[in-house]
Residue frames as qw, qx, qy, qz and C-alpha x, y, z in Angstrom:
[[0.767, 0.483, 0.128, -0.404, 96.21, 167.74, 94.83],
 [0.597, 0.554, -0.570, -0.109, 99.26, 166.94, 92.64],
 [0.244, -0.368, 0.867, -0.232, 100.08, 164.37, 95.39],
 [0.664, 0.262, 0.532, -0.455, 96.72, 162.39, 94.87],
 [0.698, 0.574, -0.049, -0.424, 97.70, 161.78, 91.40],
 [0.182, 0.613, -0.759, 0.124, 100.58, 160.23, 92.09],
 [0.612, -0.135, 0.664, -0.408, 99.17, 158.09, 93.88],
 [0.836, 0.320, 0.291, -0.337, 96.12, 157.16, 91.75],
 [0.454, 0.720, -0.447, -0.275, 98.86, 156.89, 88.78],
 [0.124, 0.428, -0.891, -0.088, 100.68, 154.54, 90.75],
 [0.701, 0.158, 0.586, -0.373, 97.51, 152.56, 91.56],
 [0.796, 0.507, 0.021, -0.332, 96.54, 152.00, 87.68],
 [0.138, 0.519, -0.842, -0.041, 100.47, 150.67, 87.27],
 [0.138, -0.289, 0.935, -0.154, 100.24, 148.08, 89.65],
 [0.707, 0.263, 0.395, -0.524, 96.51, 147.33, 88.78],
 [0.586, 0.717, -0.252, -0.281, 97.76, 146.58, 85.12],
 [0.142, 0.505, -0.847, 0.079, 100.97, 144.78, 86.09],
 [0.426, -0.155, 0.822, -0.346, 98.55, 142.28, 88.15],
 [0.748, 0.384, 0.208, -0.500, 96.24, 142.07, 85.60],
 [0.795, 0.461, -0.335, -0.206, 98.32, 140.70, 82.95],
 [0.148, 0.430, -0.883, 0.116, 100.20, 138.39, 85.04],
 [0.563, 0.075, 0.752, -0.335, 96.83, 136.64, 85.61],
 [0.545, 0.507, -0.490, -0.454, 96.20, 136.98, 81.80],
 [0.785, -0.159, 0.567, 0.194, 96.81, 133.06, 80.67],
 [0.027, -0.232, 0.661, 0.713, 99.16, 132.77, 76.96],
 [0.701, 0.444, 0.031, -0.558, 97.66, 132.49, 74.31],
 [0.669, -0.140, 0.698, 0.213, 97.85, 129.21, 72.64],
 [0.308, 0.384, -0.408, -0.769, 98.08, 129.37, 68.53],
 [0.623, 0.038, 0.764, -0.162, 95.71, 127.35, 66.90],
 [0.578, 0.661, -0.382, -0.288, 96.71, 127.74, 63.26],
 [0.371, -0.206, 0.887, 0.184, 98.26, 123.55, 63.24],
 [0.760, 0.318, -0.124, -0.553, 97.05, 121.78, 60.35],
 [0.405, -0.411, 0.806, 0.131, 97.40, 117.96, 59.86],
 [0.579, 0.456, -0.300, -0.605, 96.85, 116.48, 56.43],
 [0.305, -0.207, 0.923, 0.108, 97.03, 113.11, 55.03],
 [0.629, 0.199, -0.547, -0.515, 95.84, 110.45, 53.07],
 [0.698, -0.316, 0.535, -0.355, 94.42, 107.35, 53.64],
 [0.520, 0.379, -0.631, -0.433, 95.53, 104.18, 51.36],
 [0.937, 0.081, -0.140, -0.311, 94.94, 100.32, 50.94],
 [0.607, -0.613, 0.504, 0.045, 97.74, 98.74, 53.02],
 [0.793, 0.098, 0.532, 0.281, 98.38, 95.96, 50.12],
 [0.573, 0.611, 0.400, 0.372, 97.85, 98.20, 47.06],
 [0.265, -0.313, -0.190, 0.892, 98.93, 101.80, 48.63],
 [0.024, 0.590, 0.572, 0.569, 95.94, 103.00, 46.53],
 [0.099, -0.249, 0.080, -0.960, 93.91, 105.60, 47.97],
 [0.126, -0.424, -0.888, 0.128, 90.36, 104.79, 49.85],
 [0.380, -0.376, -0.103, -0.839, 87.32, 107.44, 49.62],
 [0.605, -0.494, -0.215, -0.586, 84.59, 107.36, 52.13],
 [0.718, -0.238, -0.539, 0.371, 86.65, 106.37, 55.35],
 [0.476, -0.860, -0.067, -0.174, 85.99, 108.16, 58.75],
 [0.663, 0.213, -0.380, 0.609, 89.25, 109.51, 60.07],
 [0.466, -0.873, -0.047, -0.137, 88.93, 111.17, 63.57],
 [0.243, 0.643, -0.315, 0.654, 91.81, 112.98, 65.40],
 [0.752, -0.525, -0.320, -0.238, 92.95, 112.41, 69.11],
 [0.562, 0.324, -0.281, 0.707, 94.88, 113.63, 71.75],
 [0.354, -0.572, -0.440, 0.595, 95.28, 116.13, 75.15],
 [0.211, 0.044, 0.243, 0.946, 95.59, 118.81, 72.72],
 [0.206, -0.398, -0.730, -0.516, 91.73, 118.32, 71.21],
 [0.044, -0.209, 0.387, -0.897, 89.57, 120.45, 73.62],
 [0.253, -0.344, -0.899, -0.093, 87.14, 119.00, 75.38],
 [0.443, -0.507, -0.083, -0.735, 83.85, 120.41, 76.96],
 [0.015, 0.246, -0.721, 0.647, 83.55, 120.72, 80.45],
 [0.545, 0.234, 0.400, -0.698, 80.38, 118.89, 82.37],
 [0.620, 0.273, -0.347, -0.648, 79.56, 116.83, 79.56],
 [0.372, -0.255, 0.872, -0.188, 79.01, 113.27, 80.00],
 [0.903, -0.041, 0.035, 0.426, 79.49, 110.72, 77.98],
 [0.221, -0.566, 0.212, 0.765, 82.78, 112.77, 77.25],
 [0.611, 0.687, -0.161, -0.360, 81.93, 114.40, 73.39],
 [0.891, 0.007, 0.320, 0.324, 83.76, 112.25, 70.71],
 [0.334, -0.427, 0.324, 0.775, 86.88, 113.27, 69.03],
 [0.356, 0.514, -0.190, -0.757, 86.71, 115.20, 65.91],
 [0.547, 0.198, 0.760, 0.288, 85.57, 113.08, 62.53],
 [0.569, 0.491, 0.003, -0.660, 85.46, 113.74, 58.98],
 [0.836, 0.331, 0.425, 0.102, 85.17, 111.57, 55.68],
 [0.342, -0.328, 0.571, 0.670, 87.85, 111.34, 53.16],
 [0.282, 0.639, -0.138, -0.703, 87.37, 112.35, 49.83],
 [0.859, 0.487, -0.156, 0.033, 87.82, 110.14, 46.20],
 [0.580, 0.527, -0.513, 0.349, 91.41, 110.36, 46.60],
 [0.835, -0.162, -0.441, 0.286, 91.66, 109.35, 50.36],
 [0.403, 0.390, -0.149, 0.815, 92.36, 112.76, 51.84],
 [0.410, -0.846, -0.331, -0.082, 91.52, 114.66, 55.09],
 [0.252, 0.466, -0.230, 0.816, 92.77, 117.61, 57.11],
 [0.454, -0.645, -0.597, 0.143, 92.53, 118.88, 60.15],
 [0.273, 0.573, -0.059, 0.771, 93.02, 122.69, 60.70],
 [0.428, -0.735, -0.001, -0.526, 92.66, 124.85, 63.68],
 [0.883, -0.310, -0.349, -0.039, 95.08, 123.11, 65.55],
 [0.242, -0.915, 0.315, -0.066, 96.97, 124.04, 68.97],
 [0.182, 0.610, -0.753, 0.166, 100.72, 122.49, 69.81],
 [0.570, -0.334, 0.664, -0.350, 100.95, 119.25, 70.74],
 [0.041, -0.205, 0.962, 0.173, 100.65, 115.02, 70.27],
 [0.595, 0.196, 0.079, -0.775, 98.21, 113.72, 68.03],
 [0.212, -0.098, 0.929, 0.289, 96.84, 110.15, 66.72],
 [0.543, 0.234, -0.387, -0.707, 94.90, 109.75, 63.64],
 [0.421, 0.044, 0.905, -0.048, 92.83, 106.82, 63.17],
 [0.465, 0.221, -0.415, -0.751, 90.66, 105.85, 60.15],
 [0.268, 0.073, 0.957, -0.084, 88.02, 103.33, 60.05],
 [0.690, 0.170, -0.290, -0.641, 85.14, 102.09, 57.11],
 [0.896, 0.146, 0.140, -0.396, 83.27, 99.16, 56.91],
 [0.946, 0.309, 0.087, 0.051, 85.01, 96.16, 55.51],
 [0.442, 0.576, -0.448, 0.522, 88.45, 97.26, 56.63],
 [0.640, -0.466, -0.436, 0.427, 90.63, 96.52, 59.85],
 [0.351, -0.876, -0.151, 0.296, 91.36, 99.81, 61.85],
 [0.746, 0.147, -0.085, 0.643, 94.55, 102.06, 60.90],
 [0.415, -0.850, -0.166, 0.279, 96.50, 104.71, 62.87],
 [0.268, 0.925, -0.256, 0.084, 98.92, 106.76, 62.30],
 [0.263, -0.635, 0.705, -0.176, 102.35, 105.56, 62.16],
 [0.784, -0.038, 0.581, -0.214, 101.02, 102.10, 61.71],
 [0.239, 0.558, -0.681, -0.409, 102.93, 100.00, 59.70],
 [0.153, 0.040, -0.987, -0.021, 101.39, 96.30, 60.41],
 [0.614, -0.431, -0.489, -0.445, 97.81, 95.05, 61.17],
 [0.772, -0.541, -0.324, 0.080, 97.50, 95.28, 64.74],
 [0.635, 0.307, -0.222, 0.673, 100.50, 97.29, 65.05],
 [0.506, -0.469, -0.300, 0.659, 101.37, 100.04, 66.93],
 [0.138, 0.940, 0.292, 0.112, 100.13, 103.87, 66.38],
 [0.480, -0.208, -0.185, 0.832, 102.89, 106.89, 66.53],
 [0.098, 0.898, 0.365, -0.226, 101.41, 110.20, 67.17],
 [0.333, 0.646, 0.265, 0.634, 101.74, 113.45, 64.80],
 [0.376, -0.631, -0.394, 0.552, 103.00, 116.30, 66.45],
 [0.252, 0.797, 0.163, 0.524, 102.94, 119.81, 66.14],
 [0.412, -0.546, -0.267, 0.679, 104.80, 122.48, 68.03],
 [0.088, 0.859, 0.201, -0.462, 104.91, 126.19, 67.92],
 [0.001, 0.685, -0.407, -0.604, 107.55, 126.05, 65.47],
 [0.043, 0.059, 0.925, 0.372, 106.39, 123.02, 63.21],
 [0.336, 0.316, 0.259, -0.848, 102.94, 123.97, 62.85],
 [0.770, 0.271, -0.234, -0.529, 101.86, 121.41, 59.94],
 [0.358, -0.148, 0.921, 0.033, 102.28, 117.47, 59.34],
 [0.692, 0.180, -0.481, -0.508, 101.41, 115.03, 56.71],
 [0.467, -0.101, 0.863, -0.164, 100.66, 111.47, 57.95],
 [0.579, 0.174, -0.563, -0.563, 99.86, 108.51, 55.77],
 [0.691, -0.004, 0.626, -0.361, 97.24, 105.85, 57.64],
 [0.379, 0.046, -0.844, -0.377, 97.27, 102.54, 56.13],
 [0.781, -0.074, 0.294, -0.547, 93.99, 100.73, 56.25],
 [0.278, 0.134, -0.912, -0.272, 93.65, 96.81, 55.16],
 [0.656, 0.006, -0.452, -0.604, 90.94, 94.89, 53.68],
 [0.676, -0.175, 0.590, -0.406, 89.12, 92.21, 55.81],
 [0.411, 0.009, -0.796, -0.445, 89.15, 89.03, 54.05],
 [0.581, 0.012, 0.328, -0.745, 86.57, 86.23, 53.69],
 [0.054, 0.188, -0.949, -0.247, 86.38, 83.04, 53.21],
 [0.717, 0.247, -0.021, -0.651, 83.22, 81.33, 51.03],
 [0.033, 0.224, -0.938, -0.263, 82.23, 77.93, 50.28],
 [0.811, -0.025, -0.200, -0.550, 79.78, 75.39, 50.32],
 [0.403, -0.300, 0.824, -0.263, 80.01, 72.60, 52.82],
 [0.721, 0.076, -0.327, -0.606, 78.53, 68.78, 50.80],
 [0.848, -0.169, 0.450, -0.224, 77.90, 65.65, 51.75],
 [0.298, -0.164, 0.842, 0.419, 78.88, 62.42, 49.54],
 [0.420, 0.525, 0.739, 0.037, 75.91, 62.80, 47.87],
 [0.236, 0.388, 0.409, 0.792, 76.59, 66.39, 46.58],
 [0.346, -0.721, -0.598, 0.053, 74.21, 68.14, 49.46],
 [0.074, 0.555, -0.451, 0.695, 74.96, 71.28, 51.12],
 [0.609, -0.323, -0.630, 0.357, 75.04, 70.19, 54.66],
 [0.363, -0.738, 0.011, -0.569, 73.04, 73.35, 56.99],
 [0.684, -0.675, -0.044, -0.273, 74.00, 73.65, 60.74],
 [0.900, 0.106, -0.212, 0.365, 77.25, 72.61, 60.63],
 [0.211, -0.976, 0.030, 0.045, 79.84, 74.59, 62.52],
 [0.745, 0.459, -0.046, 0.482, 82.81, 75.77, 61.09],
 [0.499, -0.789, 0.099, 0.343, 86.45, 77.00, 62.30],
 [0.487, 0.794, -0.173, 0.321, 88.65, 78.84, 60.55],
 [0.838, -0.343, 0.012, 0.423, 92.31, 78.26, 61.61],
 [0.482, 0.875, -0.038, 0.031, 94.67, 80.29, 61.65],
 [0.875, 0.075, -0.293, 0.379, 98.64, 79.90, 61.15],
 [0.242, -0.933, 0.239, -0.120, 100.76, 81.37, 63.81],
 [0.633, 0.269, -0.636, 0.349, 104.30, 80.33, 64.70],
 [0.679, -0.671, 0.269, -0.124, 104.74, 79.84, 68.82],
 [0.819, -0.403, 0.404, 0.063, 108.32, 78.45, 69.94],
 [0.033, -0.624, 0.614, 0.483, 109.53, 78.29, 66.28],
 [0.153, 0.166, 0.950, 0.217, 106.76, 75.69, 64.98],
 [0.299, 0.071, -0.482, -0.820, 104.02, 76.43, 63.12],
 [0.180, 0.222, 0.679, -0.676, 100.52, 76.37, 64.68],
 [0.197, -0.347, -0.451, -0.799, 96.93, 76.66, 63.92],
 [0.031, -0.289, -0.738, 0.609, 94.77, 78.20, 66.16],
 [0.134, 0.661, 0.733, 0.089, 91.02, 78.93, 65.84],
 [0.164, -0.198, 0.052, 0.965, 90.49, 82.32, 64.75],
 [0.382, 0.038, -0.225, -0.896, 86.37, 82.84, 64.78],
 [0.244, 0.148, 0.957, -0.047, 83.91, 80.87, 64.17],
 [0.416, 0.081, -0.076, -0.902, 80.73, 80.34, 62.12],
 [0.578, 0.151, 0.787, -0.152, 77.89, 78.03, 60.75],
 [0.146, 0.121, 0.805, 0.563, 76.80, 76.51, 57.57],
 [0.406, 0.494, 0.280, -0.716, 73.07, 78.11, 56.42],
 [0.393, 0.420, 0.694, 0.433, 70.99, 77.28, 52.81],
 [0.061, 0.253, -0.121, -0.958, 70.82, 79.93, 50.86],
 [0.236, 0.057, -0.575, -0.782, 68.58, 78.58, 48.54],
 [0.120, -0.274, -0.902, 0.311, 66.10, 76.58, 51.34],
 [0.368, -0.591, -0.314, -0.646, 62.35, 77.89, 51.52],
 [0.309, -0.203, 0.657, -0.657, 61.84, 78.80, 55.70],
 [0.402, -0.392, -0.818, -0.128, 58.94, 76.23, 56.69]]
């Protein structure tokens, strides 16, 4: 009898030892990444701009299809957002609103280049500041020699680029002339 317990004893060892070497770690998911968003020209702050989070880290559901989009929330008055609950690893913020070009973390020019926010087991927060910039827009009134507005007219905006060390303009859009103030027929 006292043999048989020996055994079973050493059974529940090795039953234990297998079990938690199939165990996977546990990842921590106490990261938190904060920031602000501001006004590339003015460094002001911007409220109501969607800032979404993105990365191998961000866990994705399995079977789903399109794939789910990354997280999003909306900045505050002062241009602020957080993300909390977050495991180890390389992240890239983007912000976009209405009447602004795109900005990413890390971006430092329009059109630039994004650098991701990381977190590791022993850094475990980050601030990032995303610059956004304002779309412009150019208004007018096309006239004739008589002082008309001329409707239908199609218009290119140029812009200047250098190529080669000389100073270019190359179309950059396009639109048409329209009457605001015309009655439809």
């Amino acid at each position: 009898m006292r043999h048989a317990a020996v055994q079973f004893g050493f059974a529940v060892l090795v039953l234990g030892v297998s079990l938690a070497a199939q165990a996977p770690p546990q990842v921590p998911r106490d990261g938190v990444i904060t920031g602000q968003v501001v006004d590339a020209a003015t460094g002001k702050p911007v409220s109501a701009v969607i800032v979404s989070i993105g990365g191998a880290a961000i866990p994705q559901r399995a079977g789903t299809s399109p794939p789910p989009r990354p997280p999003r929330i909306l900045t505050g008055g002062d241009g602020r957002f957080a993300f909390r609950d977050l495991p180890p690893g390389s992240f890239t913020i983007v912000a976009a609103k209405a009447g602004y070009a795109e900005g990413a973390s890390g971006r430092r020019v329009l059109g630039g280049a994004s650098q991701p926010v990381v977190l590791t087991t022993t850094e475990r927060s980050a601030e990032s500041t995303v610059r956004i910039w304002k779309n412009g827009a150019i208004a007018g009134t096309i006239i004739d020699e008589a002082g008309e507005p001329l409707v239908g007219l199609q218009v290119l905006p140029l812009r200047r680029t250098f190529s080669g060390g000389r100073r270019r303009f190359v179309p950059s859009g396009r639109a048409a002339t329209t009457c605001a103030t015309c009655s439809p027929t």
